[in-house]
C-alpha positions in Angstrom: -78.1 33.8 134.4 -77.4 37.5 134.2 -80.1 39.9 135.8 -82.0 42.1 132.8 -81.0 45.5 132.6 -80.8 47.3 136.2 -80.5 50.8 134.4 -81.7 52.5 131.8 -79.6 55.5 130.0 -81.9 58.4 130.2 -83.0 59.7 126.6 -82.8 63.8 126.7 -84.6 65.6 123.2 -84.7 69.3 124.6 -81.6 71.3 124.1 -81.8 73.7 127.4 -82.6 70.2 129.5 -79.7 68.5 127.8 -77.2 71.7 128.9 -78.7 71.8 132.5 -78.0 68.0 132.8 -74.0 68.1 131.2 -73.9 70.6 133.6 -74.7 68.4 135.8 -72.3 65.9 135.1 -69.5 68.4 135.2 -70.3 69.1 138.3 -69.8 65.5 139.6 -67.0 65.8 142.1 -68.7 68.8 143.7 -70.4 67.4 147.3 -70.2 67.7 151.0 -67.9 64.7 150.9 -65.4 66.6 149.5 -65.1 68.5 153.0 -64.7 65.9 154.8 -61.8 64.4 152.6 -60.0 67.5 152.7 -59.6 68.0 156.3 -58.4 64.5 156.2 -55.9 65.4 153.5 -54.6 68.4 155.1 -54.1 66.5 158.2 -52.1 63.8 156.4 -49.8 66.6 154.7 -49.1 68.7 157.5 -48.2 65.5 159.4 -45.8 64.4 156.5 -44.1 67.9 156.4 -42.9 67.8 160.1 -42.2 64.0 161.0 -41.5 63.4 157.1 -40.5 59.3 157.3 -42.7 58.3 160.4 -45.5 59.8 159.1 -45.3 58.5 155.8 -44.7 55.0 157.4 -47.9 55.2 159.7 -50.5 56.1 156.8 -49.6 53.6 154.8 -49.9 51.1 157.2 -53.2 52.7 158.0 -54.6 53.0 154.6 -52.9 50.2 152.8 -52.4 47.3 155.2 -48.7 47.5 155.1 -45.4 48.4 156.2 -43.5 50.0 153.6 -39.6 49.3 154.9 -37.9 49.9 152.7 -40.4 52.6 151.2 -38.8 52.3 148.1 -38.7 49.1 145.3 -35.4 47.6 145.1 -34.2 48.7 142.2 -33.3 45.6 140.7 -36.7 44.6 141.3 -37.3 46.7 138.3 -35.5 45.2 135.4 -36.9 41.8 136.9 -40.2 42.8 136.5 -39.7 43.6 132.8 -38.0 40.1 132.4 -40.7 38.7 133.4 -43.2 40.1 130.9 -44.3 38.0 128.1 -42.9 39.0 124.7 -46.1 40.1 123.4 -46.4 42.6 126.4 -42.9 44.0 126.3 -43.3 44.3 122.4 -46.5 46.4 123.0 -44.8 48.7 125.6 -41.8 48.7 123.3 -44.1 49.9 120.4 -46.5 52.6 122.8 -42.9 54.1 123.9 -41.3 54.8 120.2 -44.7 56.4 119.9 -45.1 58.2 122.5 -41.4 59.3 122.5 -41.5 60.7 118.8 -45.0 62.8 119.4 -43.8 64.4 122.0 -40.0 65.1 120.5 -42.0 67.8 118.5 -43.6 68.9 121.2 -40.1 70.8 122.5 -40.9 74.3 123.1 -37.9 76.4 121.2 -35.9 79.6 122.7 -36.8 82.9 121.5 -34.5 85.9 120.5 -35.8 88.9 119.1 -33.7 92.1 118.6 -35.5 95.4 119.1 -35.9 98.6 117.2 -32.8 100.1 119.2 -30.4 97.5 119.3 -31.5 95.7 122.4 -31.8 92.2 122.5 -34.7 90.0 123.9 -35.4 86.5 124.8 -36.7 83.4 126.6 -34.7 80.5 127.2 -36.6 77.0 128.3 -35.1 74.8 131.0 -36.1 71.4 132.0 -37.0 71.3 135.6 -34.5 69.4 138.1 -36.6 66.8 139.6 -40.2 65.3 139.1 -42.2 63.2 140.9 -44.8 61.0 139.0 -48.0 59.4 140.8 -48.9 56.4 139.4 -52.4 55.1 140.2 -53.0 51.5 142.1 -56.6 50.7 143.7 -59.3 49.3 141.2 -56.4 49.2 138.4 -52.4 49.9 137.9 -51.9 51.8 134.4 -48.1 51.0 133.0 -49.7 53.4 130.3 -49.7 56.5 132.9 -45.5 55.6 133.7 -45.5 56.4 130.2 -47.7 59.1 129.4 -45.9 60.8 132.5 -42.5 59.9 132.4 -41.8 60.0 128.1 -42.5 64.0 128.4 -40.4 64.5 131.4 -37.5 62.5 129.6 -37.5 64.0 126.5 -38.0 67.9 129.0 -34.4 67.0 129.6 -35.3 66.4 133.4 -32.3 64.7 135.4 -34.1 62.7 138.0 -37.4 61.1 137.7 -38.8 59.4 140.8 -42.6 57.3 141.1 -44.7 57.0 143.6 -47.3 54.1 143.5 -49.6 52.5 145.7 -48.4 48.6 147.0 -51.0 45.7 147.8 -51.0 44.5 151.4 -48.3 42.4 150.8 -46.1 45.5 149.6 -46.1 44.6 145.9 -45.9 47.3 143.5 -47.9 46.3 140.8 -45.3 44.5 138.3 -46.0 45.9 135.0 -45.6 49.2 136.4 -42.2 48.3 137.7 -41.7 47.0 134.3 -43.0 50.3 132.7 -40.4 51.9 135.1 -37.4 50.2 133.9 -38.1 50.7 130.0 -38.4 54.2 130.7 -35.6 54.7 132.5 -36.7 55.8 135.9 -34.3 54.0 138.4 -36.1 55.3 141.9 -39.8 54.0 142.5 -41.3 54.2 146.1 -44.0 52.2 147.3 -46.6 54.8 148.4 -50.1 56.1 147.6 -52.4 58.6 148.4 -52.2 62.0 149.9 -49.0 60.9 151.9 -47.0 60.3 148.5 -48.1 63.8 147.4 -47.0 65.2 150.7 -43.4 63.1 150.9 -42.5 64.3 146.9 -43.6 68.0 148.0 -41.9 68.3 151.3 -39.9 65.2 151.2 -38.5 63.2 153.9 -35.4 61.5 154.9 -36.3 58.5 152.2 -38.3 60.9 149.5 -36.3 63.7 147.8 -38.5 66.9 147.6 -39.5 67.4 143.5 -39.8 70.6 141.4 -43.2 68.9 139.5 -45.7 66.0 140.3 -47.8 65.3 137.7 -50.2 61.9 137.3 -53.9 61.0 138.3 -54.9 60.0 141.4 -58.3 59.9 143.7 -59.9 62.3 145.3 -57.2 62.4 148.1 -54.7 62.5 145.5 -56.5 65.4 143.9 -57.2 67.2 146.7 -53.3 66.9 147.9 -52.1 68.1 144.5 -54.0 71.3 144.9 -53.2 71.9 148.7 -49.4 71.5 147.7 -49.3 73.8 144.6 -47.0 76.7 145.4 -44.7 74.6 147.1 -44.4 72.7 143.7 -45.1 72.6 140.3 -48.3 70.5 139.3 -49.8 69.2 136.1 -53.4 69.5 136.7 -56.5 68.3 139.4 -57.6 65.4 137.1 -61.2 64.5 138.0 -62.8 61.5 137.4 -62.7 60.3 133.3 -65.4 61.1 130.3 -66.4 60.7 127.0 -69.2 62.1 124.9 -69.4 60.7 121.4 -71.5 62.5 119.2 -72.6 60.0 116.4 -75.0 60.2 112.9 -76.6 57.9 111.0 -73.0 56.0 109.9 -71.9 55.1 113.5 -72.0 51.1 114.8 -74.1 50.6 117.8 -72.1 47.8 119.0 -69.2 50.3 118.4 -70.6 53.4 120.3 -71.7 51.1 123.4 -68.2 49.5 123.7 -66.6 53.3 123.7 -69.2 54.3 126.4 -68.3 51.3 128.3 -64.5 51.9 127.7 -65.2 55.0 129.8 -67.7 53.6 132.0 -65.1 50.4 133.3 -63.1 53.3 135.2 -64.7 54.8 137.7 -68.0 54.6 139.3 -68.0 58.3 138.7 -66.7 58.3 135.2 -69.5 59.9 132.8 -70.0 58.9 129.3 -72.6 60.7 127.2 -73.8 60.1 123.5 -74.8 63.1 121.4 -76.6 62.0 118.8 -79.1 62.9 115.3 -79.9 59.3 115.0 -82.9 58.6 117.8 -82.7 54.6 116.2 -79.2 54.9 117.9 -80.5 56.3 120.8 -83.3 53.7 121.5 -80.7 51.2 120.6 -77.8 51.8 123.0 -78.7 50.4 126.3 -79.6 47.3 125.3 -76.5 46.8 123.4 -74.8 47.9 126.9 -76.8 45.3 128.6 -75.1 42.7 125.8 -71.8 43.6 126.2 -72.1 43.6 129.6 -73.2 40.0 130.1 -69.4 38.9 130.9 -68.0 41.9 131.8 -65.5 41.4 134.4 -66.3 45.3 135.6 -70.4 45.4 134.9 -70.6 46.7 138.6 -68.7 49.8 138.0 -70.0 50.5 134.8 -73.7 50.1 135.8 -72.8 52.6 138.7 -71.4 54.8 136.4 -73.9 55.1 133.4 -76.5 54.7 136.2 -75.5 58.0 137.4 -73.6 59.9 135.0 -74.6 58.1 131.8 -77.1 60.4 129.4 -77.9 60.4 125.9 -79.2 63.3 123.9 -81.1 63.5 120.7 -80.7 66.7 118.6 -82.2 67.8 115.1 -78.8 68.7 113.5 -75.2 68.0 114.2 -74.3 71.8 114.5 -76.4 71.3 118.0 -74.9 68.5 118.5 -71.3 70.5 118.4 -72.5 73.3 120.3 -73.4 71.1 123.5 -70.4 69.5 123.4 -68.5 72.6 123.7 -70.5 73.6 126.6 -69.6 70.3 128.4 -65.8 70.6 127.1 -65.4 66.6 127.5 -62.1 65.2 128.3 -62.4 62.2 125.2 -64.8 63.6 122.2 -65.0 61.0 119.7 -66.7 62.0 116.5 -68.9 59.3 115.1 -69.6 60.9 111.8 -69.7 60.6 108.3 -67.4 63.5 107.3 -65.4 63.8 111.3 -62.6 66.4 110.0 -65.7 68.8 108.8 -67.5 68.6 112.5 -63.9 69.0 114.3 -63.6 72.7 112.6 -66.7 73.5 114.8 -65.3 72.0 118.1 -63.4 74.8 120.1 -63.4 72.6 124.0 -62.3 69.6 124.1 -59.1 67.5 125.5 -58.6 65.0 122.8 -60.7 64.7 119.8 -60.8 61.1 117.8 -62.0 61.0 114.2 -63.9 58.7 112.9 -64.8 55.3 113.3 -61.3 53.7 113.2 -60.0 56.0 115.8 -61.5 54.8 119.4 -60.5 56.2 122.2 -58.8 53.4 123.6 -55.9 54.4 121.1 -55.2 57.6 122.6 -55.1 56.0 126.0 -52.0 53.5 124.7 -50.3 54.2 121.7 -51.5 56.8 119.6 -48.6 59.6 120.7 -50.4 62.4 122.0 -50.7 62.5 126.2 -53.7 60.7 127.4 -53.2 63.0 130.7 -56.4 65.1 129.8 -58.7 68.1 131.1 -61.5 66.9 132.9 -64.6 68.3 134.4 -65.0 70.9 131.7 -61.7 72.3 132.3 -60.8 71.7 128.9 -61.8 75.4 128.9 -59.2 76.8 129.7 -56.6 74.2 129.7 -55.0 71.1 127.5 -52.9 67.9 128.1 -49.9 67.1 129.9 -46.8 68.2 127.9 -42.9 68.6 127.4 -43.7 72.2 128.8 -44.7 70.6 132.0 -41.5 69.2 133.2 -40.1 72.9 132.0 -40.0 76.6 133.0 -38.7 79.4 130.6 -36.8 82.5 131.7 -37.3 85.9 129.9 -33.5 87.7 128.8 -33.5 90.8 128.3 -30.4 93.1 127.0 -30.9 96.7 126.5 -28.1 98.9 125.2 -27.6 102.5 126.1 -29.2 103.8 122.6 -32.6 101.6 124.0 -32.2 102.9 127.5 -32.3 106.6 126.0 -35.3 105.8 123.7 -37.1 104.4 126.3 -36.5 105.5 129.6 -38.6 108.8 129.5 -41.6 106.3 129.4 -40.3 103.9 131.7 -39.8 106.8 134.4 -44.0 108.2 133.9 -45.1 104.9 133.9 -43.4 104.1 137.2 -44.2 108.0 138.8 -48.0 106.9 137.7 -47.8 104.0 140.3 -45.6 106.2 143.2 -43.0 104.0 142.9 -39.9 106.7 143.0 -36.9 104.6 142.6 -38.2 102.4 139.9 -38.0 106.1 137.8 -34.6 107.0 139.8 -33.0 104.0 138.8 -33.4 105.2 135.2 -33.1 108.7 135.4 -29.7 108.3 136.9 -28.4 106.0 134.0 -30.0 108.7 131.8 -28.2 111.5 133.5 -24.5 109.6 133.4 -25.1 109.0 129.5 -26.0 112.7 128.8 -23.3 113.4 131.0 -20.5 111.3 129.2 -22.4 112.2 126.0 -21.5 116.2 126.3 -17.7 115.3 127.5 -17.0 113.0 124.8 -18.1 116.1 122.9 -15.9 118.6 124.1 -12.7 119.6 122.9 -9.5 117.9 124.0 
């Protein structure tokens, strides 16, 4: 017989309390530890960098009990894999990729022209990067959803090679769904590493690991940590903390509904964080004991006990425009809106990484099928950032055409704006063009 509840969700009613305890939550990843991990990591990638193969070899027989030779999956291991699937799974990757693929067809950023006032011309031109690498979680779980959320945008970016990098069990097995996730999207190279030595072998390379323009997927904190120590010698897609929600919720929502969406979260990570907003306090003195229910025969209670434990919090407020505002503060990664009119309460939200409307629209969606990337802003840096993209796995280049009426209309500026920062040749470079046009300028004019 199960245990009664071990936790208890705390109940916050005070606005200023509930902001200093989101804050709180955002704040998560932020410890000692965190020092410690990255000496380890910058160890790893400067050992990567200069023996490359060796090193790469050594850590994962350190850190994942095996021997990765070859280090990368056969590739006819990869159509195999996606053979082997049973119909009903293929047919739901099938369907999550023709999803997937047509959101993010719109999403293609188009080149600009503009012509000036004076004749010149002006532009930007997008280019696909030429190679990116894609991390693709093991541990706890393998997510075939990540090969697609990561690889569908970098396709469709017009990138020519693709490669994977994905932790092995200790008998060397890539998990088999993501090999099968591989194949359907047409990534041909997947190598049979994790951690911060994959991040180092696809930003260095090696001898086995070709060096990439972009790695983008989620990771751990050694992942993490190696993503940001690498950025300058590559492109990345963002430091991807650990994964929330906050629902906010009136009268109209389920309660068996909103504790299965906190749990959704929850069944991650022991440092996931799933928070309920809500103006219903029936709701909120209802929740943890329809938790407790649902997680009678959960085959992941552990985790999401240590989760809600720690980073679980509900919070009562008088009006749902307080409700908005503290989610904003917290800028969650998932905001579901619980509500009887959702599209009116989304107007108000300006921070948030994906927002989910109503009560047929659970997060879980997003995470599969729905289209949009599930590759979010976490930690409250959906600030000042938004989800992977097309735009990612591209860089644009600005063109710029002056003529010699544009030069002569503004080059006087050009030349004071340069002498106001010393910089003498940037204003000789013009003044000379200047000089040879009114030089030409007065012979075309004289007499033959």
């Amino acid at each position: 017989m199960e245990n009664p509840a071990v936790f208890s969700l705390r109940i916050v009613r005070d606005p200023e309390l509930a902001r200093k305890e989101l804050k709180r939550l955002i704040g998560r990843m932020d410890n000692a530890q965190q020092w410690k991990v990255r000496d380890q990591v910058d160890a790893i990638l400067f050992d990567v960098r200069n023996r490359g193969d060796a090193a790469i070899i050594q850590f994962t027989e350190q850190f994942d009990g095996f021997r990765p030779e070859p280090i990368v999956v056969p590739e006819d291991q990869l159509e195999r894999a996606w053979r082997a699937l049973s119909k009903n799974l293929r047919d739901a990757l099938e369907q999550a990729h023709r999803r997937i693929t047509d959101f993010h067809q719109c999403q293609r950023p188009a080149d600009i022209t503009v012509n000036g006032p004076y004749g010149e011309c002006l532009g930007r031109r997008w280019r696909p990067v030429d190679r990116a690498g894609l991390y693709i979680p093991g541990g706890r779980a393998a997510y075939p959803s990540t090969v697609l959320m990561n690889a569908i945008p970098a396709r469709v970016a017009g990138v020519n090679e693709v490669v994977i990098c994905s932790p092995a069990d200790q008998s060397g097995q890539v998990n088999p769904v993501v090999l099968a996730a591989s194949h359907l999207v047409g990534v041909h190279t997947v190598f049979r590493l994790g951690g911060a030595q994959a991040i180092a072998a696809m930003a260095y390379g090696s001898d086995s690991v070709p060096k990439v323009d972009v790695i983008s997927g989620p990771g751990n904190i050694y992942v993490t940590l190696a993503k940001q120590a690498v950025y300058g010698q590559v492109g990345i897609d963002s430091l991807a903390g650990p994964s929330e929600i906050l629902i906010i919720a009136d009268e109209s929502a389920k309660p068996d509904q909103v504790a299965a969406d906190l749990l959704a979260q929850a069944e991650h990570d022991p440092l996931a964080a799933a928070v309920l907003i809500t103006t219903n306090q029936a709701l909120a003195d209802k929740i943890t004991q329809e938790i407790e229910q649902q997680l009678v025969t959960h085959p992941r209670r552990e985790i999401c006990r240590a989760s809600l434990s720690n980073w679980g919090l509900i919070v009562v407020c008088k009006n749902l425009e307080t409700c908005a505002q503290l989610s904003d503060g917290f800028a969650p990664e998932h905001l579901e809106l619980l509500v009887e009119q959702p599209e009116v309460l989304a107007k108000q939200i300006q921070h948030a990484g994906a927002i989910f409307l109503g009560p047929w629209s659970p997060e879980a969606v997003g995470d599969y099928l729905a289209g949009p990337n599930h590759t979010l802003p976490t930690c409250g840096t959906a600030r000042f950032s938004g989800a992977l993209s097309v735009e990612t796995f591209m860089r644009h280049t600005s063109l710029i055409a002056f003529n010699r009426a544009a030069l002569e209309a503004t080059g006087l500026a050009v030349q004071k704006l340069a002498e106001s920062e010393g910089l003498h040749s940037h204003a000789e470079s013009v003044r000379l063009r200047l000089s040879e046009s009114a030089s030409l300028s007065y012979e075309h004019r004289q007499p033959r």
